[in-house]
SEZA-384615 format. One record per residue (C-alpha): residue in one letter; x, y, z. Coordinates in steps of 0.02 Angstrom, whole numbers, plus 50000, padded with zeros to 5 digits. Example, Ala and Ser with C-alpha at 12.3 -4.5 7.8 and 13.67 -1.06 7.14 Angstrom:
("A", (50615, 49775, 50390));
("S", (50684, 49947, 50357));
***
This chain:
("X", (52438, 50824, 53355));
("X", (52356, 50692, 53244));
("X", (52360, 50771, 53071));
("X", (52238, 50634, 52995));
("X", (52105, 50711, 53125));
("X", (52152, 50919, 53093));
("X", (52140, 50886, 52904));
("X", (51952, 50808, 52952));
("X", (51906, 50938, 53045));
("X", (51992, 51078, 52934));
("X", (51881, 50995, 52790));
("X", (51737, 50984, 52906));
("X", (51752, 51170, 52928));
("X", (51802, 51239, 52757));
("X", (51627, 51146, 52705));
("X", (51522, 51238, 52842));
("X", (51579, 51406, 52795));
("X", (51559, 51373, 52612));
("X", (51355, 51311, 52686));
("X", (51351, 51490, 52776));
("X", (51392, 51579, 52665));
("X", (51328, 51592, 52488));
("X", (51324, 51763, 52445));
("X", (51516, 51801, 52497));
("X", (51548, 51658, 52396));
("X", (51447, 51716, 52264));
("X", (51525, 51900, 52271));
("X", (51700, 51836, 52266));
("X", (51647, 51712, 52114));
("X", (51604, 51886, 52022));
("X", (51735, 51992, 52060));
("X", (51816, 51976, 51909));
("X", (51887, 52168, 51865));
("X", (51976, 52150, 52048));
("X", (52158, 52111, 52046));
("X", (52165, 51949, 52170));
("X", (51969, 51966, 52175));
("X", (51970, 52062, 52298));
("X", (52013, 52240, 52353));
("X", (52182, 52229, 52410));
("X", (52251, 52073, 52372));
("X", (52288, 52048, 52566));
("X", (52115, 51994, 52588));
("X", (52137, 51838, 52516));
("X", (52254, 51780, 52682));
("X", (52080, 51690, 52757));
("X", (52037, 51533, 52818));
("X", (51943, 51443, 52679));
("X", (51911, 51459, 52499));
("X", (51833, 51651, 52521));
("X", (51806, 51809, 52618));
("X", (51641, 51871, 52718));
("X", (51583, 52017, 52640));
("X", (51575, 52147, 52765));
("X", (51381, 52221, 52768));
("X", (51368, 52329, 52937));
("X", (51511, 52376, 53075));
("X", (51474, 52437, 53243));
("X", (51593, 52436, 53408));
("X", (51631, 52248, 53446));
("X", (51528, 52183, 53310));
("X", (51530, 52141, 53121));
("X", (51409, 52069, 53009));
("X", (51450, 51990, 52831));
("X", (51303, 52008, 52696));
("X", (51240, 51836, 52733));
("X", (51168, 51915, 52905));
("X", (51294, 51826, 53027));
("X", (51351, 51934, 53177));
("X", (51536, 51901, 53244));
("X", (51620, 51957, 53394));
("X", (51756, 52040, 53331));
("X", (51928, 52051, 53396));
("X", (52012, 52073, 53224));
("X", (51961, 52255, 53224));
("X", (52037, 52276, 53061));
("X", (52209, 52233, 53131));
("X", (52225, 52378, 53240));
("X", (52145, 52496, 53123));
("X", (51984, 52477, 53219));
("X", (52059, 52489, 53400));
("X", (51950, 52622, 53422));
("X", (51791, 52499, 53391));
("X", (51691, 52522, 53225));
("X", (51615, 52691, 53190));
("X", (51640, 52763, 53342));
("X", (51513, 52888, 53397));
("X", (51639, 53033, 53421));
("X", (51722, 53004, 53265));
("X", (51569, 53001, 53168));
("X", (51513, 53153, 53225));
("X", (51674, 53247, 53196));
("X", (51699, 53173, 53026));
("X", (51512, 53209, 52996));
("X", (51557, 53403, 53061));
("X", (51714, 53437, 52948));
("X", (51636, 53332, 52812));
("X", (51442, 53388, 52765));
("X", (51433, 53543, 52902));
("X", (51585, 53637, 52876));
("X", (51626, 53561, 52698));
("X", (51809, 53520, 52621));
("X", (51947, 53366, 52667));
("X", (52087, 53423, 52567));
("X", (52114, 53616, 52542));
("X", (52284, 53606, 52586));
("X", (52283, 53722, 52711));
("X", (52300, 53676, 52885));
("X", (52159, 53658, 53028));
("X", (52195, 53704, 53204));
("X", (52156, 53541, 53267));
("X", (52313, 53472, 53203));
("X", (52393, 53570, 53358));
("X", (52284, 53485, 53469));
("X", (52302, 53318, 53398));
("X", (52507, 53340, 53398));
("X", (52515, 53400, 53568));
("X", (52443, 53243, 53654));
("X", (52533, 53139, 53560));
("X", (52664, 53232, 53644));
("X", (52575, 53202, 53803));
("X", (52554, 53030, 53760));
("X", (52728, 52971, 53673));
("X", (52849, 53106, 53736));
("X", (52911, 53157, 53569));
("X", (52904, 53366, 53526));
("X", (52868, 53383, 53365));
("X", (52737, 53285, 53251));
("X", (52695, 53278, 53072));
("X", (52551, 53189, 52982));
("X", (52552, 53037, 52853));
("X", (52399, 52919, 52792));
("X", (52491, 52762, 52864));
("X", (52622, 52727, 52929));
("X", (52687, 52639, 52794));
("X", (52719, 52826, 52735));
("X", (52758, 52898, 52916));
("X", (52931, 52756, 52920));
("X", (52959, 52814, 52744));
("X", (52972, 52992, 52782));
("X", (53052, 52953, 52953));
("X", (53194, 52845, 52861));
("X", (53232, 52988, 52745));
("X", (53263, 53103, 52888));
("X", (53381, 52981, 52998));
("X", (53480, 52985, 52810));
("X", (53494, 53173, 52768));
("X", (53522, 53221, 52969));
("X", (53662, 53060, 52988));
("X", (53737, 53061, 52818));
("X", (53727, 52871, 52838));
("X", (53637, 52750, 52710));
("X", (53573, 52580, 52787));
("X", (53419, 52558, 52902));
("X", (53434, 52424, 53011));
("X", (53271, 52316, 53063));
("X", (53216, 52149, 53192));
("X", (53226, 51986, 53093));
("X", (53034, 51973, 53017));
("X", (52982, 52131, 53096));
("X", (52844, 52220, 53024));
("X", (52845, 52415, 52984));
("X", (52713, 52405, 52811));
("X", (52781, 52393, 52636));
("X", (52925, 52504, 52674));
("X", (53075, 52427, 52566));
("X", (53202, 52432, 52682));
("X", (53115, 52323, 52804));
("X", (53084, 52162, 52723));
("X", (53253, 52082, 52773));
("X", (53292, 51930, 52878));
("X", (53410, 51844, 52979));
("X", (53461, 51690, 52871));
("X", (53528, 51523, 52911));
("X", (53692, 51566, 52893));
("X", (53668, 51722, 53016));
("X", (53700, 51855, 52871));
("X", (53551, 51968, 52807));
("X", (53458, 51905, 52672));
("X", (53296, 51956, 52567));
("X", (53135, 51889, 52660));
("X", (53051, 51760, 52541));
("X", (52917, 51813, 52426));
("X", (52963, 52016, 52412));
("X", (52879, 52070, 52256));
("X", (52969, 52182, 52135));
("X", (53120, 52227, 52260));
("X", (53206, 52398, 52168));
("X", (53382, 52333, 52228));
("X", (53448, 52174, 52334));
("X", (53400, 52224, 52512));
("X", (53557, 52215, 52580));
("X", (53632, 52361, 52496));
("X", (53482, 52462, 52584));
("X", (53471, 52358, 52754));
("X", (53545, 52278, 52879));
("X", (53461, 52152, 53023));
("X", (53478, 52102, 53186));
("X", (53352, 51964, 53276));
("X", (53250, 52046, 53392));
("X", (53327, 52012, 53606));
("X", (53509, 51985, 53532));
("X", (53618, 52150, 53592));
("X", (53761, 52055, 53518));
("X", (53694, 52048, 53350));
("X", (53637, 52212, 53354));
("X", (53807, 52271, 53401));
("X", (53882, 52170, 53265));
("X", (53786, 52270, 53151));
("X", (53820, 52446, 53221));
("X", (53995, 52434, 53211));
("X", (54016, 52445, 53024));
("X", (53978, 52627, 53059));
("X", (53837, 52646, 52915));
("X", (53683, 52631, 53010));
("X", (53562, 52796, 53010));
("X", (53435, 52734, 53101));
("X", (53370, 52577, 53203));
("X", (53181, 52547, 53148));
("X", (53093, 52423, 53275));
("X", (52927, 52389, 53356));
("X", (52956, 52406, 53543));
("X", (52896, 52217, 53529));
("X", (52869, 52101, 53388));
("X", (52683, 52084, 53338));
("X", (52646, 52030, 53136));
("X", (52745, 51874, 53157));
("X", (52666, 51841, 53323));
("X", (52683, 51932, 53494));
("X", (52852, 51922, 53539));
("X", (52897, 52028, 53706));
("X", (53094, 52107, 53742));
("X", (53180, 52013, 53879));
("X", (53237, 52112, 54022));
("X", (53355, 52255, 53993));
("X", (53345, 52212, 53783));
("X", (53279, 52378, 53753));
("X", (53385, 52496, 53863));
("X", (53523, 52398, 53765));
("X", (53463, 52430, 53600));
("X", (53454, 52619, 53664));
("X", (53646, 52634, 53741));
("X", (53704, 52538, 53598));
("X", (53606, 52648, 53479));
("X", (53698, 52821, 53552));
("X", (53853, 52735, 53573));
("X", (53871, 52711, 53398));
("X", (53785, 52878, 53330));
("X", (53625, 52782, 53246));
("X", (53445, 52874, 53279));
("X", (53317, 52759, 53360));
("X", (53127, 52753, 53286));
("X", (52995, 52666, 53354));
("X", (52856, 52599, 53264));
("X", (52715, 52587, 53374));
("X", (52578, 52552, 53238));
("X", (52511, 52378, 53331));
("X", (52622, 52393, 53499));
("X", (52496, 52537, 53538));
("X", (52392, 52421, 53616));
("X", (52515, 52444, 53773));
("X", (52440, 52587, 53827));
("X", (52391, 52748, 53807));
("X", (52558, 52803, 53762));
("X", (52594, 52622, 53686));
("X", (52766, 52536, 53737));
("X", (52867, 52703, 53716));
("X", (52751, 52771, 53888));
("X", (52735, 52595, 53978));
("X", (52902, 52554, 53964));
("X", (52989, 52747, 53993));
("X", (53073, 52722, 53809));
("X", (53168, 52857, 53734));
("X", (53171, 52847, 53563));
("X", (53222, 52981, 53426));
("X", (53063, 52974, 53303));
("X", (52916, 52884, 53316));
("X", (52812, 52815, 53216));
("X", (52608, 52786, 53201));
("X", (52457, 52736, 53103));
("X", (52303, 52651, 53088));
("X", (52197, 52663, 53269));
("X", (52246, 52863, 53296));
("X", (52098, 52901, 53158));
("X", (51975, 52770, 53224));
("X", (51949, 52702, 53056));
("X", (51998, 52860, 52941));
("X", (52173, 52828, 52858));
("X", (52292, 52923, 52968));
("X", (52459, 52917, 53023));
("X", (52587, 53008, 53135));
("X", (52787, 52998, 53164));
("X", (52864, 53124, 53270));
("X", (53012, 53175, 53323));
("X", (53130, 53235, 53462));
("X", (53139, 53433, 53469));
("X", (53343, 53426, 53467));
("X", (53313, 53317, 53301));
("X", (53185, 53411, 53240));
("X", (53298, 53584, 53247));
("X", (53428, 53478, 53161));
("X", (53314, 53452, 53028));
("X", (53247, 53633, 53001));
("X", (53413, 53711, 53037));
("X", (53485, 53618, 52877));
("X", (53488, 53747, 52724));
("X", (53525, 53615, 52601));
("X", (53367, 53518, 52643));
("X", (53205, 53554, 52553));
("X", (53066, 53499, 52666));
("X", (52929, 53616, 52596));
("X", (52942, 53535, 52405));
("X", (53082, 53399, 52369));
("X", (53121, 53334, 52529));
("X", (53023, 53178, 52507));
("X", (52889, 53209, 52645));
("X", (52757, 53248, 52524));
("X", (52579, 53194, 52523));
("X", (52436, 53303, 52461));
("X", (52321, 53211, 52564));
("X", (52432, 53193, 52722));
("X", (52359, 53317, 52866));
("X", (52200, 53347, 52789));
("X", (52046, 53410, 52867));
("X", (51962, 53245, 52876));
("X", (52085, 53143, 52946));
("X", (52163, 53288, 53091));
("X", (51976, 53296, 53147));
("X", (51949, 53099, 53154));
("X", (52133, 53087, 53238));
("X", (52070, 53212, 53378));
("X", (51906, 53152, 53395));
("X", (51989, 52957, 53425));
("X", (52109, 53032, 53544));
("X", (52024, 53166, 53653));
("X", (51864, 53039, 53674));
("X", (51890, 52863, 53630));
("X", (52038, 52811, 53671));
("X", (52057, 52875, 53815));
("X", (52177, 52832, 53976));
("X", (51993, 52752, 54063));
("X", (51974, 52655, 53890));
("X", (52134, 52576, 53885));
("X", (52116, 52507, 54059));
("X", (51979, 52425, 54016));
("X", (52046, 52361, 53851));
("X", (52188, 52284, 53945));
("X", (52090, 52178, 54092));
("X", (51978, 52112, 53960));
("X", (52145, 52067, 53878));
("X", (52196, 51986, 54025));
("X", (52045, 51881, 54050));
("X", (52070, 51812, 53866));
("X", (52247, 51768, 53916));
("X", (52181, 51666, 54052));
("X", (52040, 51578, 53984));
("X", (52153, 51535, 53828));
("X", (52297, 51466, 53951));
("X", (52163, 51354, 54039));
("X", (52114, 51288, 53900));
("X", (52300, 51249, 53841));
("X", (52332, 51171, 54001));
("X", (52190, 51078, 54001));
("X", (52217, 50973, 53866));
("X", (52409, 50980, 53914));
("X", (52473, 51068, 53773));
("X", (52638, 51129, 53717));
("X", (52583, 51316, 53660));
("X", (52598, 51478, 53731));
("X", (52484, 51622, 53766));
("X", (52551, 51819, 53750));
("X", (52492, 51995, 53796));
("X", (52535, 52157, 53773));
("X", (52414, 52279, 53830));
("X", (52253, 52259, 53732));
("X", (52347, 52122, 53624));
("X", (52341, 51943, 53649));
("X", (52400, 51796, 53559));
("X", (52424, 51610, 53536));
("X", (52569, 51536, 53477));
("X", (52613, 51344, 53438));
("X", (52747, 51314, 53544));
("X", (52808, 51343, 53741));
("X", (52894, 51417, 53773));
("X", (52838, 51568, 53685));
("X", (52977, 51618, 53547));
("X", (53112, 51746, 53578));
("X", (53175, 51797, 53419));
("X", (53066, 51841, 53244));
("X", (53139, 51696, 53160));
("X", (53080, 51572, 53306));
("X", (52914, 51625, 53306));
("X", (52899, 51598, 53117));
("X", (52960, 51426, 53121));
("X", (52812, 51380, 53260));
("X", (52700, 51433, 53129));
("X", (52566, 51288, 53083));
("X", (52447, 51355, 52940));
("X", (52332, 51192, 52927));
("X", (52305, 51231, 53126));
("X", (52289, 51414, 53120));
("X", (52155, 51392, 52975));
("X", (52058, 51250, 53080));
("X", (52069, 51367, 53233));
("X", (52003, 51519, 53111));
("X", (51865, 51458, 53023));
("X", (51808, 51350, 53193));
("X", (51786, 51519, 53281));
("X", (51730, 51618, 53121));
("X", (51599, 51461, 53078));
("X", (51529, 51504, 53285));
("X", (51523, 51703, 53260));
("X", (51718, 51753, 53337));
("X", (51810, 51841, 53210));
("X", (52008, 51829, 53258));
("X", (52167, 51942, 53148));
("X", (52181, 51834, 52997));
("X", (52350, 51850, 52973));
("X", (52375, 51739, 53150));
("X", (52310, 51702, 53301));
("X", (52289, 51861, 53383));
("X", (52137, 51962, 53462));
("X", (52118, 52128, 53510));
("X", (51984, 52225, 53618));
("X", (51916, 52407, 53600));
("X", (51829, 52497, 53718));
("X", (51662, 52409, 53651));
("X", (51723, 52243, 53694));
("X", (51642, 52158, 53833));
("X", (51685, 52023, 53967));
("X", (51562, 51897, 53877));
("X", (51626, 51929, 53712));
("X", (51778, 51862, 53783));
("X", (51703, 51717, 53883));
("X", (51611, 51684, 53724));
("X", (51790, 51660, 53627));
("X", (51834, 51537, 53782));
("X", (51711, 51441, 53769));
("X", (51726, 51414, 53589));
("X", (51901, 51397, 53588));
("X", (51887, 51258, 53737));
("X", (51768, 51154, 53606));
("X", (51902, 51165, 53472));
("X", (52043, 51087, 53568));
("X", (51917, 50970, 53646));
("X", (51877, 50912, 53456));
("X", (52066, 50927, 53400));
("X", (52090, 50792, 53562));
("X", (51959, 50692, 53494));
***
């Protein structure tokens, strides 16, 4: 890679969008009672000095309030799997909403049935309860896998990702001990009393860390996906599981973003057998929602227990969790968006973007890697494509990622901001992903000079 020509063209490209886009500049200049300018300070990881203002939202398609349409395969990192504002959803939220009136009344709905039996159907797991994200749903799931084990560490994949859940944000460090991940803001102790770590496809580590006999529970995305897509090698996960019940320690996974596997997400695709699982973001199509559930021998655990208070002080609170709103968005995403039909057509679109991004790799003969899981696909800065958490961090290359991001972004492709990764919904179309080929095959054509 000649650096003196990506920092041209990153330059190049900062100055277009900054061109483009005067009134997101304009609303970021002035956002001055914002914390980080911006809503969530998360919104400031973007390519260039700013964020687009979001104006409208529909399916595949965004547009920022400068009037620019994208293609977008962000879809609010997997919060928008369903597409934006899908028609189902908005009518059901539109029903429980304005027509029958109330959100929160803290009573329940019978829809929550409905919604927890197909994730049943879907995930295999008996017994369900609600969260707003799962964030919350891994909290409430750790705090089980403690009171039913009587254990006190967690143990989690080297830079896994499972929200801002405390426990998690542990690594692997050079020495091969467990160490706080860099840049954890206002930790409440030193992770390691909480945590311990394993890399993700190492049974040997994992074993390692089992055998001091303090583990509750295993917390792990069935494959990596925030530090890049990085799959299980063969057998790694029926490991994980044998080596799990070998050594008492519950098994939850967190199939947030590895949904995009299927209908059922890895857990289904893969015949996974886990002891809890949790969800958020896509099962609401938009709405804040989130699920984790758990096996019906764990579950009878649970509620058997007379010294556990899961009605008031048990730690599984949440006024909002399970309201109205959110059960009745859940359904509506589930029983008619997506669908069995909607994931297989998620997934061959997925396919063709792995292919037209690999041509254009190999045609300019380079050494990066192309991934897919499902509805999920990602390129990565190095081939072959990493193995571990920690080896797909270290291909990281943010002056190339940002080039790549604002290239596409400055030609109407919107990609996850957080790395190279694009995912369809059931809105997204075979020339909205020839669209990102062709694009993409004129920024590696300009990166080659």
């Amino acid at each position: 890679m000649d650096r003196a020509r990506l920092h041209h063209l990153l330059a190049r490209e900062s100055a277009e969008a900054e061109r483009r886009n005067p009134r997101s500049r304009a609303a970021y200049a002035g956002a001055g009672h914002l914390f980080g300018k911006v809503p969530m300070t998360w919104m400031n990881k973007t390519a260039g000095a700013f964020p687009r203002y979001l104006a409208t939202a529909r399916g595949a398609r965004v547009t920022d309030v400068d009037g620019h349409e994208y293609v977008d395969f962000c879809l609010g990192d997997t919060g928008a799997m369903a597409g934006h504002s899908p028609e189902p959803v908005t009518a059901a939220v539109q029903r429980r909403f304005a027509e029958l009136g109330g959100a929160t009344a803290m009573l329940p709905t019978e829809d929550a049935e409905w919604v927890g039996a197909d994730l049943t159907r879907r995930f295999g797991l008996a017994r369900w309860s609600f969260s707003l994200t799962a964030t919350d749903a891994n909290r409430w799931a750790i705090r089980l896998a403690r009171a039913v084990t009587g254990r006190p560490k967690i143990l989690v994949n080297s830079y896994c990702y499972h929200g801002s859940v405390d426990e998690s944000l542990i690594v692997v460090g050079p020495d091969g001990e467990g160490t706080a991940r860099a840049g954890n803001v206002g930790a409440p102790c030193d992770v390691t009393l909480t945590s311990r770590v394993a890399e993700f496809n190492d049974l040997a580590g994992l074993e390692r860390a089992l055998a001091h006999g303090d583990v509750a529970a295993v917390l792990m995305e069935p494959a990596l996906t925030n530090i890049g897509i990085v799959l299980p090698e063969p057998g790694y996960l029926a490991g994980v599981r044998d080596l799990t019940r070998r050594y008492g320690t519950l098994l939850i996974n967190d199939e947030t973003h590895t949904f995009s596997a299927g209908p059922g997400g890895c857990t289904a695709a893969w015949d996974l057998e886990p002891d809890m699982l949790t969800i958020g973001k896509a099962i609401g199509g938009g709405i804040p929602a989130g699920a984790y559930g758990l096996s019906a021998e764990l579950a009878d655990r649970l509620l058997g227990r007379d010294d556990l208070d899961l009605v008031d002080m048990g730690g599984v609170g949440g006024t909002l969790a399970g309201n109205a709103l959110s059960v009745a968005a859940m359904r509506a995403t589930l029983e008619h968006v997506l669908t069995d039909g909607a994931f297989a057509h998620m997934a061959a679109l997925a396919e063709r973007f792995e292919a037209g991004v690999r041509a254009g790799i190999e045609a300019h003969a380079l050494p990066w890697s192309v991934t897919r899981l499902g509805a999920r696909a990602e390129y990565r800065f190095t081939d072959p494509a990493p193995r571990t958490g920690t080896e797909s961090a270290a291909a990281a290359d943010g002056e190339l990622e940002d080039f790549l991001h604002l290239y596409l972004a400055n030609r109407g492709i919107l990609l996850t901001p957080f790395h190279n990764m694009a995912l369809m919904c059931p809105d997204t179309t075979g020339q909205d992903v020839d669209t990102h080929t062709e694009v993409f095959a004129a920024a590696l054509a300009e990166l080659a000079g």
